[in-house]
N, C-alpha and C positions, 0 to 999 in steps of 0.2 A: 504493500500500500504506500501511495504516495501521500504522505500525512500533509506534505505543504499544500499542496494540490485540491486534498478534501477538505483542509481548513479555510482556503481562498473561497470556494465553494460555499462553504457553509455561512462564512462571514458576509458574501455577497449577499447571503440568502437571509442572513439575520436572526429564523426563526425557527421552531421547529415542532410539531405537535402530537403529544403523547398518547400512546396507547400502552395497552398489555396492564399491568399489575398497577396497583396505586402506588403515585409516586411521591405525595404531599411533601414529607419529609425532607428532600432535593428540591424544592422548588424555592426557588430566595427573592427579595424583595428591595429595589432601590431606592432610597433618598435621594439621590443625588444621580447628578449627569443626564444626560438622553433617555434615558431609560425610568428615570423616576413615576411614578403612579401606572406605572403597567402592571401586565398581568402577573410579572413573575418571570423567571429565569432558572437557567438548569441547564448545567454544566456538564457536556458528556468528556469523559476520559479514555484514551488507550496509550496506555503505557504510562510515561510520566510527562505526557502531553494532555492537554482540554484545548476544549471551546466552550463557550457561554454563548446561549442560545436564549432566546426569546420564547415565551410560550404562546403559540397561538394555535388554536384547532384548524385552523385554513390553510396553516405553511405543507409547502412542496415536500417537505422535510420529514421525517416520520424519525420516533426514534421509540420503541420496543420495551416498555420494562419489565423483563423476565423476573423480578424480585430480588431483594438483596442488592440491590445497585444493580447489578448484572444488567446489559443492556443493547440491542442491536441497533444500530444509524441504519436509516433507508437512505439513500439519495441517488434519487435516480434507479441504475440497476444496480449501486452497487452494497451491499449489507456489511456492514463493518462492525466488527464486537467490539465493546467496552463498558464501561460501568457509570455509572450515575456516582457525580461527587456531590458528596452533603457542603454546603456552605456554612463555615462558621458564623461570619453576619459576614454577608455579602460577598462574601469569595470563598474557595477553599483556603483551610492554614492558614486564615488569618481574620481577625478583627476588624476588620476596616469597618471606622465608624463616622458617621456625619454628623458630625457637631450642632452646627443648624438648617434648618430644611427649607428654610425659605433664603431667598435671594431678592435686594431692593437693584440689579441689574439685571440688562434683560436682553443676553443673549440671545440670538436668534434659534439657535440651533438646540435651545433647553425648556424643557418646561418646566424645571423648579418654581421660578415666582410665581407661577399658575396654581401651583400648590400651596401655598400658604402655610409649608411646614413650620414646626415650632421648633425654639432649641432646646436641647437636652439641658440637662443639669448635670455638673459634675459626678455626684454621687449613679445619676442610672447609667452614666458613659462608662462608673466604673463597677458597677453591677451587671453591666451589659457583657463586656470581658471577661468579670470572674465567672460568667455562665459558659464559657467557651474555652477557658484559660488551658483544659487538658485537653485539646486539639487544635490547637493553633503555633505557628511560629516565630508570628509576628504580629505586631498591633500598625494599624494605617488611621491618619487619621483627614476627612477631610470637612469641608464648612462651605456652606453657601453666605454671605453677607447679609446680617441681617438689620443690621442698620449703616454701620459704618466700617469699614474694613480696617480702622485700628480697634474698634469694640472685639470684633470679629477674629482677631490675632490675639488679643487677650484672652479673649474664651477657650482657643485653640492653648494659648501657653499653660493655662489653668488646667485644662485635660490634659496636657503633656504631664505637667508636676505628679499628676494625681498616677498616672498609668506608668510611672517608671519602676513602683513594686514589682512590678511584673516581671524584672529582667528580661526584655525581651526588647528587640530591634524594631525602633521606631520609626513610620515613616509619614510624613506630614503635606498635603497637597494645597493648597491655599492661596488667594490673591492676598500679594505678600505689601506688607510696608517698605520704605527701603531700610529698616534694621532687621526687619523680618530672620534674613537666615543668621546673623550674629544672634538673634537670640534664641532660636529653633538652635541652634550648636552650643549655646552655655547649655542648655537644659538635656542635652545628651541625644538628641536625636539622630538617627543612624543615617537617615538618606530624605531630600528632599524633591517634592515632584511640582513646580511651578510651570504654568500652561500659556506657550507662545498661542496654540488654540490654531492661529491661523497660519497661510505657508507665505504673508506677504501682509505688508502693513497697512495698506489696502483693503485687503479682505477683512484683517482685525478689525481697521474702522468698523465696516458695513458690519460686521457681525456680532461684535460687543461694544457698543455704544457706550461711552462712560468709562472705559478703561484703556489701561495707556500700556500700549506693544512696548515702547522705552521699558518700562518700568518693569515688567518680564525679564526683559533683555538684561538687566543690571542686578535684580534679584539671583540671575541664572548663573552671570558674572564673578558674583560678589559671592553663592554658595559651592562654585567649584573650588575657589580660596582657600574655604571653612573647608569642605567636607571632604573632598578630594575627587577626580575622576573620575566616571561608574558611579559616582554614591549623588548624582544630582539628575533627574526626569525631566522631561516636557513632554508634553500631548501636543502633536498637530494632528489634527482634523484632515481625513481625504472627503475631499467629497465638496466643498463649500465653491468651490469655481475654481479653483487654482489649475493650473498644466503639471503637467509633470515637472517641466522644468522648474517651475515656482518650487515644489515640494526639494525634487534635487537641490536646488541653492539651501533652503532650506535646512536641511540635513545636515548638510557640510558646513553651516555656518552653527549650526547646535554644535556636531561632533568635535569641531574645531576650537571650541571651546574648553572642552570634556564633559558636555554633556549626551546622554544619552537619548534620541528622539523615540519617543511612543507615536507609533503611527495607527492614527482610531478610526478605523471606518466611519463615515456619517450614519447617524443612526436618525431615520429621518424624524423631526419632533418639533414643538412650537410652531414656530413661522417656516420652517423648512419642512413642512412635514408629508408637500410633494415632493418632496426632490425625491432621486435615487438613491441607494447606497452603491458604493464606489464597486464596481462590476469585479470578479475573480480574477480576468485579466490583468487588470489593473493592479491590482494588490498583490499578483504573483512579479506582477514588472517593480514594484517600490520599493517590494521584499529585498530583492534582487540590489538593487539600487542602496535602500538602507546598510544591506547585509557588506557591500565593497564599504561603503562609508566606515561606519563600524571598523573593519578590519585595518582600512590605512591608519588610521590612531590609537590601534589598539583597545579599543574598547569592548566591553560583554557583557549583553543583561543577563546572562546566565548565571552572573556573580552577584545581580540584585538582589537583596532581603527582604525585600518590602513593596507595595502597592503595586501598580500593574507589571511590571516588569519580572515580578514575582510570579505574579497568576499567568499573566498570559491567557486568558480568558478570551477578551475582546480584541486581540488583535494578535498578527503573523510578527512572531519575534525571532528573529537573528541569535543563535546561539541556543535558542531552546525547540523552536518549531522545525525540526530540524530531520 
């Protein structure tokens, strides 16, 4: 089996829907991102690879549960065995948890602010964890703005303080202030994931109104210093209008740094919620593209601890998809 091949596939496809045995228990639920207020997600496994899948009873996609995890992919003609992974909170082996579920910007490509989530409080973010603490390997943590994004960095340092009993490798995703990662780094944080979002400055305008591409770029700057190589993320987005070319500059202007690009399919939602998602070809071509990138500088998300680079769920990762 060509695991790159049926992940491109599957990610093209987005979604996938269940038969055979109940599967409740595997089924996970998002706060945050493109995905938030859907049906649910469910992560199929072969070997020590996944994908995160969408749950809809209409998708092309079929996936089988024999019971116990045990589990067959349909796509197409081809049937492929693997198992149903349980999600800790919201990913496998790990905690990743969203601090507050609403957001006062208004991405296009998100429907958080549509949600009108509330924030946690310290103590259930850290009640949330110790319900999970013996099957997980790391805590991720991330926050939508809920008033003000230095309010919203404080909330976030306050769950850091609290979650470091844990010994366990922390990783932090957040629209940052600019002391942001000096202070994400006094408080022991292991890796940070700050989101350029788009493949051009341009597109960031049109797409998150109200926040400033500089201010990514300097945060991203300013946390490869603190953290070191490999231990700092970005998300860019396929899918929003960019070229390929846009995404390649892109890349090599992250890696160049020593940061590591997360490349996120669109997942269509909000104001974008005709588009398409970025087609298999496409994302076997950027793989490809990311995967040289990567290699001229040395870099490996296969050495990530923490948040997606870890999971690999939502998207074709270089060093793990492999």
């Amino acid at each position: 089996m060509d695991w790159r091949r049926v992940k491109a596939a599957l990610l093209a496809e987005g979604s996938a829907r269940l038969r055979g045995e109940p599967a409740d228990r595997y089924i996970s639920r998002s706060a945050a991102g493109p995905s938030a207020g859907g049906s649910g997600s469910i992560f199929f496994a072969v070997g020590g690879r996944r994908v995160r899948l969408c749950v809809d009873p209409d998708s092309p996609v079929a996936i089988v549960h024999e019971g116990g995890g045990r589990a067959t992919l349909i796509l197409g003609d081809e049937q492929i065995s693997g198992r149903l992974e349980p999600a800790a909170l919201h990913c496998p082996r790990q905690a990743y948890v969203t601090v507050s579920g609403g957001c006062i910007f208004r991405c296009r490509y998100c429907p958080v602010p549509a949600l009108q989530g509330r924030r946690k409080s310290i103590a259930e973010i850290v009640r949330l964890v110790e319900g999970v603490s013996d099957r997980i390997d790391a805590i991720a943590i991330t926050s939508g703005v809920a008033s003000s994004v230095e309010e919203e960095e404080a909330s976030v340092l306050k769950a850091v303080r609290a979650l470091r009993r844990f010994d366990l490798p922390i990783g932090v995703s957040i629209y940052p202030t600019p002391e942001t990662p000096q202070r994400l780094h006094d408080l022991g944080v292991a890796e940070v994931k700050f989101n350029v979002e788009a493949a051009t400055p341009a597109l960031f305008a049109e797409m998150c109104p109200g926040l400033s591409w500089e201010t990514m770029w300097e945060a991203l700057r300013r946390s490869v210093a603190l953290f070191s190589r490999g231990r700092v993320f970005s998300n860019v987005i396929v899918g929003l209008g960019e070229t390929d070319g846009d995404l390649e500059r892109c890349i090599d202007d992250l890696v160049d740094i020593g940061v590591i690009p997360v490349l996120r399919p669109l997942s269509p939602a909000a104001s974008l919620a005709d588009r398409e998602r970025p087609s298999a070809d496409r994302l076997l071509r950027l793989c490809e593209v990311h995967e040289r990138a990567l290699r001229r500088v040395g870099l490996d998300p296969a050495e990530a601890l923490t948040m997606c680079p870890a999971c690999t769920g939502c998207d074709l990762t270089p060093g793990r998809d492999t």
